[in-house]
N, C-alpha and C positions, 0 to 999 in steps of 0.2 A: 517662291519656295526656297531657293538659293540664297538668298538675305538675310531671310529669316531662320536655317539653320545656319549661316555664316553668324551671326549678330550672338547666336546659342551659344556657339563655340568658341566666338572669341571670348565672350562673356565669361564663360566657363574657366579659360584662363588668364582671366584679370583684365580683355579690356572690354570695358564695359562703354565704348564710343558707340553712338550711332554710326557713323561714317561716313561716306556718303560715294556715292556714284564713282568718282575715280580712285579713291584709297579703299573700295575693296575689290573694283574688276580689274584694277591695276596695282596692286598691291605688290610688293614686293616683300621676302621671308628673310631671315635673319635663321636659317634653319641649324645653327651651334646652340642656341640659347630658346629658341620658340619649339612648343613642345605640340601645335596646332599650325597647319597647313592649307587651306582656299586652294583650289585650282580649277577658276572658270575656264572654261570654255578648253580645259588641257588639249585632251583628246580627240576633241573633233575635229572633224578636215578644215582646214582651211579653206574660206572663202576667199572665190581668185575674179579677177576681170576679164574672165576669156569663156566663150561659147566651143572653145574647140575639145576640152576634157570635159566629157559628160560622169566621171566620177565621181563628182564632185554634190556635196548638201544642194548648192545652192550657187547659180553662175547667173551671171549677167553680163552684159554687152561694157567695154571698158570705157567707153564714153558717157554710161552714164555718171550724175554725181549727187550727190546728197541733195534735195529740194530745198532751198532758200525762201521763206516768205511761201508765196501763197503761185510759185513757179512750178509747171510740172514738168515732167520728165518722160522720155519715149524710151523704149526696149524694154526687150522679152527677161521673164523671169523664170530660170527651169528649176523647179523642185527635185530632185533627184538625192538620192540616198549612197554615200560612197560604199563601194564597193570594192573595193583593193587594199591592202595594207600598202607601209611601203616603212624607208629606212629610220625615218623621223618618226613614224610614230611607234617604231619599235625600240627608239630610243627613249621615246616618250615613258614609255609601259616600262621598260628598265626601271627609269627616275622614281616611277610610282610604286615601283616595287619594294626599294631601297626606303623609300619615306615611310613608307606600312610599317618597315620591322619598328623602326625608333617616333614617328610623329601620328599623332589625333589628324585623318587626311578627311577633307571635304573636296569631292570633285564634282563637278557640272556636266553634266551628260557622258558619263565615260563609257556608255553601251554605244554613241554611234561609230564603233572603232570597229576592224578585224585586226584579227581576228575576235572574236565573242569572249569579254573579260571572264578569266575563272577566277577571278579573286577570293578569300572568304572574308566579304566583308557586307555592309548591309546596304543594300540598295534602294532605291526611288526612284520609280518610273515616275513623271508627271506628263499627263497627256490631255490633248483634250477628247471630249466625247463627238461633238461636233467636227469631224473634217473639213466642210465646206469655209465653216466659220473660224479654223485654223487657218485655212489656204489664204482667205482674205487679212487674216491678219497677217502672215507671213510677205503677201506681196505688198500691203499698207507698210507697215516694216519698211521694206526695199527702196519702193516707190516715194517715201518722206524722208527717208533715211533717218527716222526716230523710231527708236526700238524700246523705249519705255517711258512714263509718263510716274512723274509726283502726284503728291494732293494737291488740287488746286488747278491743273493743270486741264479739265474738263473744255475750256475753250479750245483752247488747244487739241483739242482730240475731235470735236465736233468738225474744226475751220476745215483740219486736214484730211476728215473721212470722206468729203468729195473725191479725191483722189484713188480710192477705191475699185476694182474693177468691174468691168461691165458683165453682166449675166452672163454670156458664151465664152467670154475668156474663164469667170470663175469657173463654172463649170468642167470646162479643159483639164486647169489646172490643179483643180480636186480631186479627178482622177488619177493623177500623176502625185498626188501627195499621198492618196488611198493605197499605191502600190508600194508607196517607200516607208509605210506604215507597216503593212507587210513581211521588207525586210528586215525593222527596225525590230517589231515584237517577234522573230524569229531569234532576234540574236541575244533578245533581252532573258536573264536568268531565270528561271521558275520562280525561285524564291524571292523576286520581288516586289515589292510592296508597292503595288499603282496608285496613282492617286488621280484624280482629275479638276482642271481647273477651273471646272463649271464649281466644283464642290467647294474652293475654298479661297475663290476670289474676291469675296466681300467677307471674309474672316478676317478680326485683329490677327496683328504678327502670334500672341500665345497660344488663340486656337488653332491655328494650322502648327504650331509643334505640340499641341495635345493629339491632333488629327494623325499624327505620325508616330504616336506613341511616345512623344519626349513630356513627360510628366514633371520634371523636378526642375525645368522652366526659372520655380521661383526662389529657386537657392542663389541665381545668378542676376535677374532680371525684375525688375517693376512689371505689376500687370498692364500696366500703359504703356509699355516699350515701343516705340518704333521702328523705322527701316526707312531710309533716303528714299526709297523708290518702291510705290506702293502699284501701278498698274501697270499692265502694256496693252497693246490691243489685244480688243479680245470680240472683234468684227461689231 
């Protein structure tokens, strides 16, 4: 969903690139001269390697490390929803303020902050319907340390969903994802527009910005357009 309004908007003002995976989650702005702004993952807590702040999305044990090959990896995975503001991301929410007045802004998850964004600006929940089947993709995620897949890339998703958790861990941990659901759609604004990704994860890139209401797609775009990175798990 991110790629595909990122891909919209840079379109919109003149670049018409695919991209690809590290020139648009790493992207860096020229913000004197670019009149459109990306900002993945701005807002949300940082993920840390310590079990001792339960604050936090998402902690793991600091020994573990990204899976290599066909190698698995031991420790706990806590789902957890922050809970706290703090100095950095009150500077963060400043920055974002400042870009609103003068720049076209695209951010990625800006609801899992405190406090609860009053912006007036338009929003996108993307969730899934399934929990359980979230939980496991979140700990697949962790446990491979691959957190999205291309076309093509189907072996690749099969070799590594062994690694998946066992029935009584998932269960656990879908509990614990079901409460941080909770406070996530608490803080989320009325007026936003949900979507879900059972709906529109075997949709081309233009149907999921028709599914959003972006209609004029083809002032900027080929209806063939792509996006570097079309999957992630999705259990």
């Amino acid at each position: 969903m991110y790629l595909v309004l990122d891909r919209y908007y840079r379109a919109k003002h003149g670049d018409n690139t695919t991209g690809s995976f590290g020139s648009i989650y790493e992207r860096t702005y020229n913000c004197l001269v670019e009149k459109y702004v990306g900002l993945n993952d701005y807002l949300v807590p940082e993920v840390i390697g310590s079990t001792t702040n339960n604050y936090h999305i998402l902690l793991w044990p600091k020994e573990n490390k990204k899976i290599k090959g066909l190698k698995n990896i031991s420790g706990m995975i806590y789902p957890l929803m922050n809970t706290q503001d703090s100095d950095e991301k009150k500077q963060r929410r400043k920055l974002v303020n400042n870009l609103l007045k003068t720049h076209n802004v695209l951010l990625k998850h800006p609801l899992l902050t405190n406090p609860k964004p009053e912006w007036d600006v338009d929003y996108i929940s993307c969730e899934r319907r399934d929990v359980r089947q979230q939980t496991k993709s979140l700990i697949l995620s962790i446990t491979t340390g691959i957190y999205h897949f291309k076309p093509g890339d189907e072996r690749k998703i099969k070799r590594l969903k062994k690694f998946g958790p066992r029935p009584g861990t998932l269960d656990y941990w879908t509990k614990k994802v079901e409460k941080s659901w909770e406070i996530y759609r608490a803080l989320k604004p009325k007026t936003a527009q949900t979507v879900f990704m059972e709906d529109f994860e075997n949709l081309k890139p233009f149907e999921v910005l028709e599914m959003v209401g972006i209609m004029d797609w083809n002032k900027y775009l080929n209806k063939d357009f792509d996006i570097p990175i079309r999957k992630a798990w999705h259990g």
